[in-house]
Structure formats: structure tokens, C-alpha cells
matplotlib code that plots the C-alpha trace (Angstrom):
import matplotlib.pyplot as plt

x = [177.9, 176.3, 176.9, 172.7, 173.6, 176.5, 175.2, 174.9, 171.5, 171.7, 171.2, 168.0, 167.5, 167.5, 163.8, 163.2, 164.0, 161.6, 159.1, 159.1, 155.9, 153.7, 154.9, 154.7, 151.2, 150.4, 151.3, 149.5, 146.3, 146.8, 147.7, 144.1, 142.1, 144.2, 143.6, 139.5, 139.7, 141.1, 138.9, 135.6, 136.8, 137.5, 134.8, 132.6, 134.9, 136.6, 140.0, 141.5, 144.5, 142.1, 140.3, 143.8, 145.0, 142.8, 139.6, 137.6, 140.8, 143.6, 142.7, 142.7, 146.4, 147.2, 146.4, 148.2, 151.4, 150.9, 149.8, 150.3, 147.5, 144.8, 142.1, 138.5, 135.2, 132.4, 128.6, 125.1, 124.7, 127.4, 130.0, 133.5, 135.9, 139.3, 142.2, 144.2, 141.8, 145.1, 147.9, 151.1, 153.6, 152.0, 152.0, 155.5, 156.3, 154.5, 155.7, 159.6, 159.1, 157.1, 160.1, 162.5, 160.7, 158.2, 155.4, 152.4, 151.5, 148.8, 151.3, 153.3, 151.0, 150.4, 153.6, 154.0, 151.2, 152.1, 155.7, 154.8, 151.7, 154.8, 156.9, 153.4, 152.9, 156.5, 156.1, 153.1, 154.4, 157.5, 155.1, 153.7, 156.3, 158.1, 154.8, 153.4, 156.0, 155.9, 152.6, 150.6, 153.1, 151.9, 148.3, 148.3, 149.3, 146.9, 144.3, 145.3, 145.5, 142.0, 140.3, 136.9, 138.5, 141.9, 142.1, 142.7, 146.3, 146.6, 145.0, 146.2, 145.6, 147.8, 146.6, 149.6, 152.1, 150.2, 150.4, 153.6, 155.3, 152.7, 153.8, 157.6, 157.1, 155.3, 158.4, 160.9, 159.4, 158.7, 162.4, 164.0, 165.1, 163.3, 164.4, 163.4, 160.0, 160.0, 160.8, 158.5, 155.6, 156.4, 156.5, 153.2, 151.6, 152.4, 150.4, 146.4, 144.9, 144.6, 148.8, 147.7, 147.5, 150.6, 152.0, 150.0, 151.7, 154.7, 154.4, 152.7, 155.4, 158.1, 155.7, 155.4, 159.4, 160.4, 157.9, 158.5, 162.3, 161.7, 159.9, 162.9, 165.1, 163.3, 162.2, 165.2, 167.5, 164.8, 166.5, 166.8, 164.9, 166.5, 165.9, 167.4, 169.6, 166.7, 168.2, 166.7, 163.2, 163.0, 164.2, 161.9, 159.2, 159.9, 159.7, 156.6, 154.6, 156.5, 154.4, 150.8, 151.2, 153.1, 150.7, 148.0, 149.4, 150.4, 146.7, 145.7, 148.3, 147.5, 143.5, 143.8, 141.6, 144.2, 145.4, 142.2, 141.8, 142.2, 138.9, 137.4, 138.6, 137.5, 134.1, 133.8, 133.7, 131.6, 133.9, 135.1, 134.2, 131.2, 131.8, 129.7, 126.7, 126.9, 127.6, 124.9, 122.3, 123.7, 123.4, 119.8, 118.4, 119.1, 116.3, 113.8, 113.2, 114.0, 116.9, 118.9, 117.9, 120.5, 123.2, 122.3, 122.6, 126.4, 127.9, 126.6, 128.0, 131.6, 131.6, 130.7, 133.9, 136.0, 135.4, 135.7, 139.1, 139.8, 139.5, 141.3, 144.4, 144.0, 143.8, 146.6, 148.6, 149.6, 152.3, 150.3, 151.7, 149.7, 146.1]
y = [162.2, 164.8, 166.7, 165.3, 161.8, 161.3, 163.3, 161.0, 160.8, 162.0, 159.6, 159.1, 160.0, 157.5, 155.9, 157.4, 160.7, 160.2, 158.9, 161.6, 163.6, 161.0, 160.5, 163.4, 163.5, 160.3, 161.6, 164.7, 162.6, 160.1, 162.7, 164.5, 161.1, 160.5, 164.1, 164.1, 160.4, 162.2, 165.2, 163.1, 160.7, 163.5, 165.1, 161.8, 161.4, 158.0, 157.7, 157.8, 155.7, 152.6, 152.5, 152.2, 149.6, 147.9, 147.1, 144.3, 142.3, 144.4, 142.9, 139.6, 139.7, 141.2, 138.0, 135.7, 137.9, 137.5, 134.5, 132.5, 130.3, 128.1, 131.3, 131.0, 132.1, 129.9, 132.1, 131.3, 129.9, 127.5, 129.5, 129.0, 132.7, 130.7, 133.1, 130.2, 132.1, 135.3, 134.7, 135.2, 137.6, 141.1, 139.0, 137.9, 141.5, 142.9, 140.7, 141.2, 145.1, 144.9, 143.1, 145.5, 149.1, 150.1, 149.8, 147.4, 145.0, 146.8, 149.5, 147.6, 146.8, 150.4, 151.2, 148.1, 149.0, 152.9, 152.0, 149.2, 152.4, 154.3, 151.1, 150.2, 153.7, 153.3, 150.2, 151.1, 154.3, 151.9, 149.9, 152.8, 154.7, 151.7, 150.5, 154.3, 157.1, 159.0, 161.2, 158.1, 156.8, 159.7, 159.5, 155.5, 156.4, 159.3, 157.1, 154.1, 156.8, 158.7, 155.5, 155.0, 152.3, 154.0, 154.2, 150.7, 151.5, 153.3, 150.7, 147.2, 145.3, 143.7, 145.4, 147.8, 145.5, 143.1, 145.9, 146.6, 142.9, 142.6, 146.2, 144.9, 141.9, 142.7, 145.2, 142.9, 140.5, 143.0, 143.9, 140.7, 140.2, 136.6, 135.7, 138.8, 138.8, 134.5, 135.8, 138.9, 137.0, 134.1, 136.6, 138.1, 134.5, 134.8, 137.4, 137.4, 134.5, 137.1, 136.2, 133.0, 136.1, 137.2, 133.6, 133.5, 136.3, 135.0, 132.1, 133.3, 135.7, 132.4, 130.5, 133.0, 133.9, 130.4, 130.0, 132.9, 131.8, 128.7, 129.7, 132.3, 129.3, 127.5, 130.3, 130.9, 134.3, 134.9, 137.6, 135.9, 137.7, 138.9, 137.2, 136.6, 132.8, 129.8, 128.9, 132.2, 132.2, 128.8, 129.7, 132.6, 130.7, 127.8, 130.3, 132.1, 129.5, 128.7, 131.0, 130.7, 126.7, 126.3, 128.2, 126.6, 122.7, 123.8, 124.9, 121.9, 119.5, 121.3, 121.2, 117.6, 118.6, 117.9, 120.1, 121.7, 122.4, 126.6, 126.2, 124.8, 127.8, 130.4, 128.7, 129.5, 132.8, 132.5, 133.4, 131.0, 131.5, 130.4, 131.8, 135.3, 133.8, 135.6, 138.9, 138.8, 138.2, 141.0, 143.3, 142.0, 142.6, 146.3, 146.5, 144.9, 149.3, 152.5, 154.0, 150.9, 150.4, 153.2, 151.3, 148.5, 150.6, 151.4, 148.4, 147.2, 150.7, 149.7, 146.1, 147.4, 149.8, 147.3, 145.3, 147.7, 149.1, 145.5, 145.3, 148.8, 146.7, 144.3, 146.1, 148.6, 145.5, 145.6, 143.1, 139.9, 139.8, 143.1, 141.5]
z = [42.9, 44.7, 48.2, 49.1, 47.4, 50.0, 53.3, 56.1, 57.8, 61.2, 64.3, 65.6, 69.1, 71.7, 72.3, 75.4, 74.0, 71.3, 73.7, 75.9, 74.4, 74.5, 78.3, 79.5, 77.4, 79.4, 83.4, 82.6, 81.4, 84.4, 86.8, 86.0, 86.3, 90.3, 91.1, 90.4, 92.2, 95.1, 95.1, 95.0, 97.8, 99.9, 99.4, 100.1, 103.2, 101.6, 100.9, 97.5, 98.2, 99.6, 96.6, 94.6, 96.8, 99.0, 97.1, 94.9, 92.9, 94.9, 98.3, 96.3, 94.8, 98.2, 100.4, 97.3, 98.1, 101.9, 102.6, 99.2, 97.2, 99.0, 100.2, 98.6, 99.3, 99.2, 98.1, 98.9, 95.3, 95.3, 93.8, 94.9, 94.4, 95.0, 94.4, 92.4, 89.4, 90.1, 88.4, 90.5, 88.7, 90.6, 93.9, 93.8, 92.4, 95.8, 98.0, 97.1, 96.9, 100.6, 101.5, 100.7, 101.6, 104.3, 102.2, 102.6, 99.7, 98.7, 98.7, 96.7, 94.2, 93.3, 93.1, 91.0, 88.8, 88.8, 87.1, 85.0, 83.6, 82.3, 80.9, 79.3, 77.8, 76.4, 74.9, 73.4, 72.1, 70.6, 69.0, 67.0, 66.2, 64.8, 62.7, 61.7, 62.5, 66.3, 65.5, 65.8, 68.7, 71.0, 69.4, 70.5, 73.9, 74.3, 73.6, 76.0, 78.9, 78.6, 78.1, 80.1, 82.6, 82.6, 85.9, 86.4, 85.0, 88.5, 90.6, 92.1, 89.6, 87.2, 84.2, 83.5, 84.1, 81.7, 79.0, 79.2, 79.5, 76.1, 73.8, 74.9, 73.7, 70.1, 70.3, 70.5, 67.8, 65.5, 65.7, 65.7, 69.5, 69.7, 73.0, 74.7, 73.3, 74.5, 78.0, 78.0, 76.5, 79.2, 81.7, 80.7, 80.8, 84.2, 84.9, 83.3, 81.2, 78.1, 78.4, 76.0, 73.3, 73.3, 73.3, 69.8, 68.5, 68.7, 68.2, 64.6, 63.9, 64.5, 62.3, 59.3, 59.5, 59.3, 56.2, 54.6, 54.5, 53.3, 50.5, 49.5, 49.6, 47.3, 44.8, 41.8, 42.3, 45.3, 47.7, 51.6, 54.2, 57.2, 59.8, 63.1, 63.8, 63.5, 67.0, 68.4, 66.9, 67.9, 71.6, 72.0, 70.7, 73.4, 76.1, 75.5, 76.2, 79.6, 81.9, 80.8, 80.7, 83.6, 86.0, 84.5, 84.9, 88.4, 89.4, 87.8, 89.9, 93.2, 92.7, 91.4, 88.2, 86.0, 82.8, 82.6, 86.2, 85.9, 83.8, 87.1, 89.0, 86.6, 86.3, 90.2, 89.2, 86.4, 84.1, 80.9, 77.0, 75.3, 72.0, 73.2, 73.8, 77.5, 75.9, 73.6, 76.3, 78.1, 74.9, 74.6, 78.1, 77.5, 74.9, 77.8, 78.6, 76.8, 79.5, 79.1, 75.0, 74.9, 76.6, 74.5, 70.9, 72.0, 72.9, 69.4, 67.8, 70.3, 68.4, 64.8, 65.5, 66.6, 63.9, 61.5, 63.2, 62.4, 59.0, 58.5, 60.3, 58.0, 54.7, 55.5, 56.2, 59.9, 61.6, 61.8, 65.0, 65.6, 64.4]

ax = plt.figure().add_subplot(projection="3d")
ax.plot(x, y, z, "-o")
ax.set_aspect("equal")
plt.show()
């Protein structure tokens, strides 16, 4: 036996170490998009911070964390904007951190959003690394901080802390820690609708391990796959579902709708899924003049990339839980 055959493979660093690049890469990208923010407020004598934290769904999650659930809006046209359609994890979040320092809930909710940014960029970063080595990590991250709406990751909203309770959750599945990734995709459910999503990714990944170790079982001299105890995939897949449904059955209990009830509130806002017949309007009115016929051509060039991105996942063989 060889000196190479029995050398010990140094330890990896710790994740954070390894995640450092991408960031640092991240708060330098960030810091950029706040600092020309700034600059054209001031110079249009509006304040940077008050767009961050006082303005169009900020002021919304701000009265939920003040003054609770029950404030709507009643338009013109009939339509009701009931805050019930905000789910409650970034209000409790500002409420308890308005409670214990000086700042105001909109306050709050930046500094919310601004921290759960960085856990987000991490998780995402994890993600990558784990799937496709730590080029692509810092490349993945990169990409999720320059995008065009990126500065909703600084902002109010619940966005970031949505896509980091998410990557942390995809994390822990892909590495076997079933009842974190239960509670983090629970907690995420607690946060936007899109929360059902992550839900389904565990809930697939439970699915697929528990069939893939059947079928070892019952195949001759077959190898076992690792997997974690059944009692834990089946316990993180019991809580994922917790936060997401339970909102949902409460705002149907309290608005008297019944189990479907949220789809009442959402529809006050015109907002609800019709299989992207809406989109496809949209697209379509940008071809009624040649200015907007531009717009038009690149949404339909932003879906024929997705989709093709898509595929790519799927022939390279991502994580189904990734897909």
C-alpha cells in the first residue's frame, strides 16, 4: 500500500468559511443596488429608507404586526384588499423585534428582511455547492443578488426570509436532516403562498426515499440506500405541511368561507391561478404597438429560457427535490 493510497483527506472547512466569497460577493452586489437607491432619492428629495420600509406591501405587513388581522380596503370596482391575503411569519417576526429594540415595525421588517438576505444567500450558496461544487455556489448567489427585482431582498417584504427558510430547507433534505427541513418548510408556509412549493419538495423527496428503499428491499443482493430512520422522514414530512394549511384553514374559519376561504381573499386582489391564461393576455397586448412589441418579444424569450433551463435540470439529473 502506498503513502497516496493511505493519506487522509484533509477536513473541509466549515460552511460558513466556504461561503464567505460568495457573501462577501453578495453585500458588495447589495450594498451597490442600496447605495444608487439612496443617491436617486436624495437627489429627488425622497427618502431612501421610506421606500425600504414604509411603502406598497411594507405598510401592509406593518399594520398586521401592529394592529393584527381584520384591516381591508374596499375600491371603487368592488374589490376588497383585506390584509388576511399576508401571511403572518414577517409580522410576528417585526412585532417581537419592535418589542425588544427602539425600532419601528417597519424598522423591523428591514432589519428582518436585511438578515434573513444573508441567511438566504447562504442557503443558496449551500445548495450549490452541495449539488455542483462551490464555483457554481458563488455563481448561484451572484446571480440571485444582481437580479432585476433584487432589491426587494432589501425591502419589507417577506421575500428574503421566504428564500432562505426555502434553500435551508432543500438543504436539509438533500442532506438527510428530515425534521429540520419539516420545520423550515412549515415555517416557510407561514410566510407566502409559493410556501405550498416547498411543502412539495419534501414531501416528494419523503415519497421517492421511502420507494426507492422499498424497492432495494425487494430486489436480490440489492445494496440498501442510506437513508435517515422512517420515523424521521415521516416526521418532517408531517410538519411541512403544518404552516401553509394551518394559516389557510384559519383564514377560512375567521372569514367563514370555509377551507377554501384564502382563495376568496386573494381573489380581492385579483390574484388566483388560471393555468396562465392572464399571463398570456398580458404577453399579447404588447404586440397591440411597436414600443411595447419589444417588451412582448422578451418575456416570450424569459419563458423559452426558463423552460429550457428546465430541461437542462432535468437531463443533467438534478435533486427532484430541486425541479
Amino acid at each position: 500500500m502506498t503513502d497516496l493510497e493511505t493519506r487522509v483527506a484533509p477536513p473541509r472547512a466549515p460552511l460558513p468559511r466556504r461561503a464567505v466569497v460568495a457573501l462577501l460577493g453578495y453585500a458588495g452586489v447589495r450594498a451597490l443596488g442600496l447605495a444608487v437607491l439612496f443617491a436617486w432619492s436624495a437627489a429627488r428629495g425622497k427618502s431612501g429608507f421610506t421606500l425600504l420600509t414604509a411603502r406598497w406591501d411594507a405598510l401592509w405587513y406593518a399594520r398586521v404586526a401592529e394592529l393584527g388581522y381584520g384591516y381591508e380596503v374596499r375600491l371603487p370596482n368592488g374589490d376588497v384588499h383585506s390584509n388576511l391575503a399576508f401571511f403572518p411569519l414577517l409580522p410576528w417576526l417585526e412585532r417581537l423585534l419592535h418589542a425588544l429594540t427602539p425600532l419601528s415595525y417597519g424598522g423591523a421588517g428591514f432589519a428582518v428582511s436585511l438578515a434573513a438576505s444573508f441567511a438566504a444567500a447562504a442557503g443558496i450558496y449551500a445548495v450549490a455547492e452541495l449539488v455542483h461544487g462551490s464555483r457554481v455556489g458563488v455563481c448561484a448567489v451572484l446571480l440571485w443578488a444582481v437580479l432585476p427585482v433584487g432589491i426587494v431582498q432589501s425591502m419589507a417584504y417577506s421575500e428574503s426570509l421566504f428564500t432562505a427558510l426555502a434553500a435551508w430547507s432543500l438543504y436539509a433534505v438533500l442532506t438527510g436532516r428530515w425534521v429540520s427541513a419539516g420545520a423550515l418548510a412549515a415555517l416557510a408556509g407561514l410566510t407566502r403562498p409559493v410556501g405550498v412549493a416547498v411543502v412539495a419538495a419534501v414531501w416528494t423527496a419523503g415519497v421517492l426515499s421511502f420507494g426507492r428503499e422499498r424497492g432495494a428491499k425487494r430486489t436480490p443482493g440489492a445494496l440498501l440506500p442510506s437513508y435517515a430512520p422512517r420515523w424521521r422522514r415521516a416526521l418532517g414530512m408531517l410538519l411541512a405541511p403544518l404552516g401553509a394549511a394551518g394559516y389557510v384553514l384559519w383564514v377560512g374559519h375567521r372569514t367563514g368561507a370555509g377551507p377554501l376561504g384564502y382563495l376568496d381573499v386573494q381573489a380581492g386582489w385579483r390574484n388566483g391561478f388560471d393555468g396562465g391564461h392572464a399571463f398570456a393576455r398580458f404577453v399579447a397586448d404588447k404586440f397591440t404597438s411597436f414600443p411595447s412589441a419589444l417588451a412582448g418579444l422578451g418575456l416570450i424569450a424569459g419563458v423559452a429560457l426558463l423552460v429550457w433551463l428546465y430541461v437542462i435540470c432535468v437531463r443533467d439529473r438534478q435533486p427532484v427535490e430541486l425541479l
